[in-house]
C-alpha positions in Angstrom: 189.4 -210.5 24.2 192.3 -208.2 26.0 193.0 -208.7 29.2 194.2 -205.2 30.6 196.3 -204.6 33.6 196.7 -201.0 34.8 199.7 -200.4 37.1 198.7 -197.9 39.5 202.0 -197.8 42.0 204.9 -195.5 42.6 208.2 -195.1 40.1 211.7 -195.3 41.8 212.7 -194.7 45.4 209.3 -192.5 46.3 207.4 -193.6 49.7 203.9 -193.8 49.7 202.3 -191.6 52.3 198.9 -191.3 53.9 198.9 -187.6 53.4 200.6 -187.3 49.5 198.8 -189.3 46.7 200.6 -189.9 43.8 199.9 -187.5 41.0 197.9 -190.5 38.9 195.1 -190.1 41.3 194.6 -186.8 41.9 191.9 -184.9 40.0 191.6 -181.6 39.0 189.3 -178.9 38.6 187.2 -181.5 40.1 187.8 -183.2 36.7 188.2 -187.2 37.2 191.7 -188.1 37.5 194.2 -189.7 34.9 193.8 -193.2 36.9 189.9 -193.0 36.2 190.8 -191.9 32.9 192.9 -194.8 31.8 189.8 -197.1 33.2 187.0 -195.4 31.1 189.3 -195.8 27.8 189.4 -199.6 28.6 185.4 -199.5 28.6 184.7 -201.1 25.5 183.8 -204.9 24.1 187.5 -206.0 23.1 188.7 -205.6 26.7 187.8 -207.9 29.4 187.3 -205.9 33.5 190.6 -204.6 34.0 193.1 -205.8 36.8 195.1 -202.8 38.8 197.8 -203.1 40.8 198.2 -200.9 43.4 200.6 -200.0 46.7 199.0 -201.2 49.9 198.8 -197.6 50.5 196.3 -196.7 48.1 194.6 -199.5 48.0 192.0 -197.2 49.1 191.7 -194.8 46.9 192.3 -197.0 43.8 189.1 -198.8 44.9 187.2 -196.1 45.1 187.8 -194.4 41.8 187.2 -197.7 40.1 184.6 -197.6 41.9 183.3 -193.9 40.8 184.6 -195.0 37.3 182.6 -197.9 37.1 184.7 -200.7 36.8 184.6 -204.0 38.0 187.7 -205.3 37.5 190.3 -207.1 40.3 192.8 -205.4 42.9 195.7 -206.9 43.1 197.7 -204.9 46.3 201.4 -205.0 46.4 203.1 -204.3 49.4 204.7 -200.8 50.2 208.6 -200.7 51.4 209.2 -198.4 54.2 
């Protein structure tokens, strides 16, 4: 069994705002987003319910697109620097 854990936060210096999501969970063309993406690849027997970590800023949003996606798995929220 693999135990995946998806980190879903921000690279570098970049501050998380209410109003700009970061690019990894935004979809397209009303297409699901890469996020939701990564979590249906990990749909299969080998791989235990994933655990994401995401900025207290989109804890939100991470939730809900597991959500959407189907997954199960913990949220672990890390704390956002202002």
């Amino acid at each position: 069994m693999i135990y995946p854990v998806v980190l879903a936060g921000l690279q570098g210096e970049a501050q998380p705002t209410d109003s700009a999501l970061p690019p990894h969970f935004c979809a397209e063309a009303a297409i699901e987003s890469r996020f939701q993406s990564v979590l249906r690849g990990l749909d299969h027997p080998l791989f235990a319910a994933p655990t994401v970590v995401a900025c207290e800023a989109h804890r939100f949003v991470a939730r809900q697109q597991m959500d959407a996606a189907g997954v199960s798995g913990d949220l672990i929220i890390e704390p956002c620097h202002a």
